[in-house]
C-alpha positions as CSV (number, residue, x, y, z in Angstrom):
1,X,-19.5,4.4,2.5
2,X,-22.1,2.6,4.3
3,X,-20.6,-0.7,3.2
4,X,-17.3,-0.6,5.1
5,X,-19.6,0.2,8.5
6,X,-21.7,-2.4,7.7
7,X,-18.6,-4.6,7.2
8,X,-16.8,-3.8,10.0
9,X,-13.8,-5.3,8.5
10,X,-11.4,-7.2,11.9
11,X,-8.1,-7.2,9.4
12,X,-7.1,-4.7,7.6
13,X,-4.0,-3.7,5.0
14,X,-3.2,-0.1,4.4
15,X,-0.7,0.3,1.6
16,X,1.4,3.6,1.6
17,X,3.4,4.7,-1.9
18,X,6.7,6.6,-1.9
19,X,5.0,10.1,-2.3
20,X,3.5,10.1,1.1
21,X,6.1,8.8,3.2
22,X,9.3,10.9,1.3
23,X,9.1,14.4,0.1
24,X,10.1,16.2,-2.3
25,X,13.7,16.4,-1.7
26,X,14.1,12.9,-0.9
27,X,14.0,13.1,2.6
28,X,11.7,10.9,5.1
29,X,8.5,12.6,5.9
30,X,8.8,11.9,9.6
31,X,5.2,13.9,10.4
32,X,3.4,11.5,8.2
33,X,5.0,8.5,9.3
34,X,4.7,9.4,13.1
35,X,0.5,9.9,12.0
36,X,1.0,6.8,10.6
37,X,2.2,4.9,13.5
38,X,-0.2,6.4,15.8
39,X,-2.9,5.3,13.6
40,X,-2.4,2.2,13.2
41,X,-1.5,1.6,16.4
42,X,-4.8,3.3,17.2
43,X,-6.5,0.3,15.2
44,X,-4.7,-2.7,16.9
45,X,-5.8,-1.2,20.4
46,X,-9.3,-1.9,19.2
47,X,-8.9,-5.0,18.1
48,X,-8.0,-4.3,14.3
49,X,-5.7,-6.8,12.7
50,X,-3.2,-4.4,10.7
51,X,-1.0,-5.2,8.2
52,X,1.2,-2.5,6.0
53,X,3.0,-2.7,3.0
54,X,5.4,0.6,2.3
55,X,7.3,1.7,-0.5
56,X,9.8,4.3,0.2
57,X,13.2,2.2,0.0
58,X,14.4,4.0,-2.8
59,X,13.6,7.4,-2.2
60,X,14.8,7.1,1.4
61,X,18.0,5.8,-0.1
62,X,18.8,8.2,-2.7
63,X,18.0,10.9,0.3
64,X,21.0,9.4,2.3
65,X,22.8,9.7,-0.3
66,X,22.4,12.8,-1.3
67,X,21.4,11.7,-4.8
68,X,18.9,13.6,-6.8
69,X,17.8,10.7,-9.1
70,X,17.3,7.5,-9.2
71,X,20.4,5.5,-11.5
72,X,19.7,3.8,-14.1
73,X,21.9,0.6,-13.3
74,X,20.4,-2.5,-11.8
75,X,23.0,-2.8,-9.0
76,X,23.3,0.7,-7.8
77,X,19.5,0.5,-7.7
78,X,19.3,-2.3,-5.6
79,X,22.2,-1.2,-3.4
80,X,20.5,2.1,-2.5
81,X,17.5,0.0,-2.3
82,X,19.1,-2.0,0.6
83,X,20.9,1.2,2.3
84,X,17.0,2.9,2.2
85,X,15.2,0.2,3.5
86,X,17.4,-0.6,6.5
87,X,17.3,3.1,7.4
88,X,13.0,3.2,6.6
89,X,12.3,0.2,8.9
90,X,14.6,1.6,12.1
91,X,12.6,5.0,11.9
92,X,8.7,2.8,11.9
93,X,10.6,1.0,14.6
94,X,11.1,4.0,16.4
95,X,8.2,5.5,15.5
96,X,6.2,2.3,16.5
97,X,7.8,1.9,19.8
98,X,6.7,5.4,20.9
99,X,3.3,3.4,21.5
100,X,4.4,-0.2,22.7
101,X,3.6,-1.5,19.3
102,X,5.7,-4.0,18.1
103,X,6.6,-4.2,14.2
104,X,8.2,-6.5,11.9
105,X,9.5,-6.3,8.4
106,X,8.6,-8.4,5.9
107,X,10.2,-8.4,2.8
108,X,8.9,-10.5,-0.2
109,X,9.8,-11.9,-3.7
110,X,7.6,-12.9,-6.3
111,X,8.9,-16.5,-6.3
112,X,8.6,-17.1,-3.2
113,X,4.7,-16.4,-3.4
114,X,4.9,-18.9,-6.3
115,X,6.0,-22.0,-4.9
116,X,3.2,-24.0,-2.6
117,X,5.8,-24.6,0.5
118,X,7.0,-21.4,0.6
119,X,3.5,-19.7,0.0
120,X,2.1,-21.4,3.2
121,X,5.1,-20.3,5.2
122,X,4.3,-16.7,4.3
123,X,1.0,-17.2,5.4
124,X,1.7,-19.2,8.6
125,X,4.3,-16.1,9.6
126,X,1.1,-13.4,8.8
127,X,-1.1,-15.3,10.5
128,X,1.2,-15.6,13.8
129,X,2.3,-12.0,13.6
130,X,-1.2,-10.9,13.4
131,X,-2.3,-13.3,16.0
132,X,0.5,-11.8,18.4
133,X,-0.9,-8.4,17.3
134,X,2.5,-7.6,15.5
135,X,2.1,-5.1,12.6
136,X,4.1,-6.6,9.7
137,X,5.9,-4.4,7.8
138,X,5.9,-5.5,4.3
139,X,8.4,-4.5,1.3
140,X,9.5,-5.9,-1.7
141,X,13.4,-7.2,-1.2
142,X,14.8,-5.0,-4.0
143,X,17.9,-5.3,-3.2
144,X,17.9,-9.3,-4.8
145,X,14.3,-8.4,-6.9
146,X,15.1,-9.1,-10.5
147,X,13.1,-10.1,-13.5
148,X,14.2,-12.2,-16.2
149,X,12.5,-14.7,-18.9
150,X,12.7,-17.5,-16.5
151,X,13.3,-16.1,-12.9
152,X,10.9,-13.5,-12.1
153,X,11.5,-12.6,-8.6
154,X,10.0,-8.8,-8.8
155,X,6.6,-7.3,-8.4
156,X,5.4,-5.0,-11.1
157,X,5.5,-2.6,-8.1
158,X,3.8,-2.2,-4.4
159,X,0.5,-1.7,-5.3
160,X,0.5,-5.3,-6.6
161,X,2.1,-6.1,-3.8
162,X,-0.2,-4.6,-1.4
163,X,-3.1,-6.6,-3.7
164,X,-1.0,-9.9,-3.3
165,X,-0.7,-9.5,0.5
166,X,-4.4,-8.9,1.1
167,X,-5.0,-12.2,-0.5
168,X,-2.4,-14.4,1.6
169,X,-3.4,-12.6,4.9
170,X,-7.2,-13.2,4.3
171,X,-7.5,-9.6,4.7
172,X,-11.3,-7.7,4.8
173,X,-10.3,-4.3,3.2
174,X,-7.2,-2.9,1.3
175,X,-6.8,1.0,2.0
176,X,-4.7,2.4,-0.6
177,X,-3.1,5.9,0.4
178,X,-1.3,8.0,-2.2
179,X,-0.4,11.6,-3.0
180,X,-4.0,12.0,-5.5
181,X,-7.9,11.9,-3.4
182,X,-9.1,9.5,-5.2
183,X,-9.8,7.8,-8.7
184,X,-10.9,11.2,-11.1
185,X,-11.9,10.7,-14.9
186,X,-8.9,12.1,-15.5
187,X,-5.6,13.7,-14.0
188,X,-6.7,16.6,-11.5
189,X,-3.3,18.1,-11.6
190,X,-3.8,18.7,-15.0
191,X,-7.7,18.5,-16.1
192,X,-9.5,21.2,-14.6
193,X,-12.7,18.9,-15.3
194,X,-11.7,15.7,-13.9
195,X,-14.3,14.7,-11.5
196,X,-13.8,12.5,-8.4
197,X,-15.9,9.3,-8.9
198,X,-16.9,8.1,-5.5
199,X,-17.7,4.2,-5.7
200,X,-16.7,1.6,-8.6
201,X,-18.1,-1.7,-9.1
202,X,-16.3,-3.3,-12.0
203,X,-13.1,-2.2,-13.9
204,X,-14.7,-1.9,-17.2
205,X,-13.5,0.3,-20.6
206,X,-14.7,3.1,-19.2
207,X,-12.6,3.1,-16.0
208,X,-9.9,1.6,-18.1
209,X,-10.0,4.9,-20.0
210,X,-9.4,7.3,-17.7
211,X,-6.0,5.8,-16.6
212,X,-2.9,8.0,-16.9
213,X,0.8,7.3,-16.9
214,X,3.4,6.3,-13.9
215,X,3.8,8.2,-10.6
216,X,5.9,10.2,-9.0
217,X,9.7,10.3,-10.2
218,X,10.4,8.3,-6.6
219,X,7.8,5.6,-7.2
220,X,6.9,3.1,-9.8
221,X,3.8,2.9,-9.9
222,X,0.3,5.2,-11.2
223,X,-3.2,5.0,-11.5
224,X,-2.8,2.2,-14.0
225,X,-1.1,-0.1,-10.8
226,X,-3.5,1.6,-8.5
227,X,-6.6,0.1,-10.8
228,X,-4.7,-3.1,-11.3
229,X,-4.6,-3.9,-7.6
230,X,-8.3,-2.9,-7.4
231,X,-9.1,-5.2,-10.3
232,X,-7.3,-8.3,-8.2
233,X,-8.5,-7.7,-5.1
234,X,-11.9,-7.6,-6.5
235,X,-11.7,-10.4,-8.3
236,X,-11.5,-11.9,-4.9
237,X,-14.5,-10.3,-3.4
238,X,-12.8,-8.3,-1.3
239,X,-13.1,-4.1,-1.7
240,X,-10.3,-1.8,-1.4
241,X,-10.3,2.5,-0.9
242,X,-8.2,4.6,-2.8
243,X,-7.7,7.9,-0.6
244,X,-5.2,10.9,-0.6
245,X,-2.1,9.8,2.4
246,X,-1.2,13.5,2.9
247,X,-3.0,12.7,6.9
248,X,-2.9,9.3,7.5
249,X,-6.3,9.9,9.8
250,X,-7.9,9.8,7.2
251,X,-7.8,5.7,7.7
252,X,-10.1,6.9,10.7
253,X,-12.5,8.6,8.6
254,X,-12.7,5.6,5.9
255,X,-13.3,3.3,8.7
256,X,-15.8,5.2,10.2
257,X,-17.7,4.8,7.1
258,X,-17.3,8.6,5.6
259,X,-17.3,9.5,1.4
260,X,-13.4,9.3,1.3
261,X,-11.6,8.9,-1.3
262,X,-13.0,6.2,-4.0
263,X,-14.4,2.9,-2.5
264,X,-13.9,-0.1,-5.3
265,X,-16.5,-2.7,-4.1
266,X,-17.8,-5.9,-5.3
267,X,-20.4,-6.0,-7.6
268,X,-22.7,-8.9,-5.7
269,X,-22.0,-6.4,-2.4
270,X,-25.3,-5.5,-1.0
271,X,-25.2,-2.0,0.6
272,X,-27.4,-2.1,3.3
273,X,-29.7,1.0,4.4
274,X,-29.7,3.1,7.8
């Protein structure tokens, strides 16, 4: 990935789904979030803008709980929603504070991204936050999200979120982390030929048809979200890195340059030679 050295991208968002922050049995994977911390952490101490957008609410919710599955009512969604996110945010707060950094949440609607007042107020508080060296936390506020004919407050789901937020924070690069290494021509768990394909230019047919379904039983989203976001933020010129979260280091090693994951990058990009 000679094109994120070359960029040297100064802000960054990195974008973590439900799968790598909450295992299997619903509880919070506190290894990966303490990497996770120290990480980015790491990347403000050398003078990288970071800003992270985490699912999780849910499944950290239904773990409280005790719950094995996620209900299918509206309210008891967005009540466990609630009870999960105030839990998520005091554990990066702890986990933060282990290293002096200072975090914030950040939780966002789609109607307030909508509306021109409000819009610039989410960018004024990004760009003070940032300024300040704060890491914002960011989350979609499920517990009020709804979306109906003519009030759609909700987000198809976190990886167009994490698209959205790269956009209003002016960001260089959106890393991607999730429980897969990449973007394969087909689903590795189950296609013993699926190969890895390690750069994308343009979300064409062909990409398009080696989507599969939704996630993980915790999370909302797929590949299909996953190419989505990377069709957005290129769109905007901007590239994004799909990479496996399982060691959040691995931020370390995309920055660095390295063939991780899969890099989606503009088309007009011009990789430059060493």
């Amino acid at each position: 990935m000679t094109f994120l050295r070359k960029l040297n991208p100064k802000k960054v968002v990195v974008k973590v789904g439900t799968s790598t922050i909450v295992l299997p049995n619903n509880k919070v994977n506190l290894r990966t979030i303490s990497r996770l911390a120290f990480v980015l952490t790491d990347l403000c101490n050398r003078g990288i803008e970071v800003v992270l957008v985490s699912s999780g609410a849910m499944g950290v919710g239904l773990g409280i709980l005790n719950l094995a599955n996620r209900p299918a009512e509206i309210p008891e969604q967005q009540a466990i929603s609630a009870i999960g996110q105030s839990n998520l945010i005091g554990i990066y707060t702890k986990e933060f504070s282990i290293y002096q950094q200072i975090v914030a949440q950040v939780l966002l609607t789609r109607d307030v991204l909508l509306y021109p007042e409000s819009h610039q107020n989410v960018i004024n508080t990004f760009d003070t936050m940032l300024r300040r060296r704060i890491i914002p936390i960011v989350n979609e506020n499920d517990s009020i999200s709804i979306d109906e004919l003519d009030h759609k407050t909700a987000f198809s789901d976190n990886d167009e979120l994490s698209a959205i937020v790269t956009e209003v924070a002016d960001a260089d690069l959106l890393i991607v982390l999730s429980d897969i290494d990449g973007f394969y021509t087909g689903n590795p768990h189950k296609d013993e030929t699926a190969t890895l394909i390690p750069e994308i230019n343009e979300i064409d047919d062909e990409i398009l048809s080696y989507v599969g379904g939704k996630g993980s039983k915790l999370g909302t989203g797929g590949m299909a979200t996953k190419i989505s976001a990377a069709k957005r933020v290129l769109a905007h010129g901007k590239p994004m890195v799909l990479a496996n979260g399982r060691n959040p280091e691995v931020i370390f090693d995309i920055l660095d340059g390295q063939e991780v994951g899969t890099l989606f990058t503009p088309k007009k990009t011009v990789h430059v030679k060493e």
